[in-house]
N, C-alpha and C positions, 0 to 999 in steps of 0.2 A: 666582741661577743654580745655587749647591751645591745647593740645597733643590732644584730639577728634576729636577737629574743625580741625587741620593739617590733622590726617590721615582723616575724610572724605573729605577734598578738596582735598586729592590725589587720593583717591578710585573715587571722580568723574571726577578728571583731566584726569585718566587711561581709561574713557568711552568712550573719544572722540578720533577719529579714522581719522576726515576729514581730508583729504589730503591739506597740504599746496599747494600754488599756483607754490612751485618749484619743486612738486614732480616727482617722477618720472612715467615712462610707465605705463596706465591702463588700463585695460582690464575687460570688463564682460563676464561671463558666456559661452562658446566655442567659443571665444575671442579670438586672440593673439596679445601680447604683446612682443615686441621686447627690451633687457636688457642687453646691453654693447654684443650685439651678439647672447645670447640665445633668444631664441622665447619659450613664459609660454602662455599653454593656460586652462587656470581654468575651471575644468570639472563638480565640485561638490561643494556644500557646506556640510563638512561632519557635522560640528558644529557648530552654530552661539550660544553663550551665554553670549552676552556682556547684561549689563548692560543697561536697557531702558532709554531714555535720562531724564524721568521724576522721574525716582526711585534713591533712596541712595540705595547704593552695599556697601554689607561688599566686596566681591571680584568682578572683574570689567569684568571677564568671560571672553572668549576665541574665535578665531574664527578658525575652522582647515577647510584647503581647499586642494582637490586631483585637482591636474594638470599635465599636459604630457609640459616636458621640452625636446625641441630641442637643441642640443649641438649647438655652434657659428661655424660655416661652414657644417653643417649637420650633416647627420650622425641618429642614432637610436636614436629616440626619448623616454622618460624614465619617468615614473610614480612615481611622489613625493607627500608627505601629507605636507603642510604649513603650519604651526601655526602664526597667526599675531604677529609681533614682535621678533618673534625666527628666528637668520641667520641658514639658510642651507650652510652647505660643499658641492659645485659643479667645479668638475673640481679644478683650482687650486686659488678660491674664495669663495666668498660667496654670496647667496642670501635671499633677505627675502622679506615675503609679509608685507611694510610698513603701509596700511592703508586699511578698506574695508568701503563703504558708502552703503547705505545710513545706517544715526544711527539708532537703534531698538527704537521704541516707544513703550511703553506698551499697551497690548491691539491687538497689530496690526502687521501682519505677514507681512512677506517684499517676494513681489514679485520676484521670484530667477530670473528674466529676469530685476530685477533693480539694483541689484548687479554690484557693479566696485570693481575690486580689483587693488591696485597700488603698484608697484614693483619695490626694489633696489637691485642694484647690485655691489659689492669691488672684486678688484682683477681682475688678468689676466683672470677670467673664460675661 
């Protein structure tokens, strides 16, 4: 019964997505976002399937987002798909999309012009 109650308080701990108050660069929807020098500007929501904040999830679902990344001092800007929580290999670093809001409620489709996505960045990019 412990081993139940653990893994569902992590399948719901995995739901939430809000951005701490020290996070990093956000940016909505044809937005940019400025990240240790890159500029990310999120173009699409390809996948939203997290978990609604009122529902138990066996799995806690995924969010995949296409955006056009500018290199740090210019240059040819370049078409990447983000998966929340998964670092990308950019230049000689990493990026990842940290957190996307607003949480999904059940029921209720989320305005794509309400979307923030927040964004870290490791290494010399």
């Amino acid at each position: 019964m412990k081993a139940i109650i653990a893994l569902t308080s992590f399948a719901l701990a995995a739901c939430a997505t809000v951005p701490p108050a020290e996070a990093g660069p956000t940016a909505g929807l044809n937005q940019t976002a400025v990240v240790n020098g890159l500029r990310i500007r999120p173009i699409e929501v390809l996948e939203d399937s997290r978990c609604p904040t009122e529902v138990q999830c066996v799995w806690a679902g995924r969010v995949r987002l296409q955006a056009l990344i500018e290199p740090r001092g210019g240059g040819e800007e370049f078409n990447m798909t983000m998966t929340l929580g998964e670092p990308l290999h950019v230049a000689d670093g990493s990026l990842t999309l940290v957190a996307v809001t607003p949480q999904k409620r059940a029921g209720a489709a989320i305005d794509p012009r309400s979307y923030r996505f927040t964004f870290d960045a490791q290494g010399g990019l």
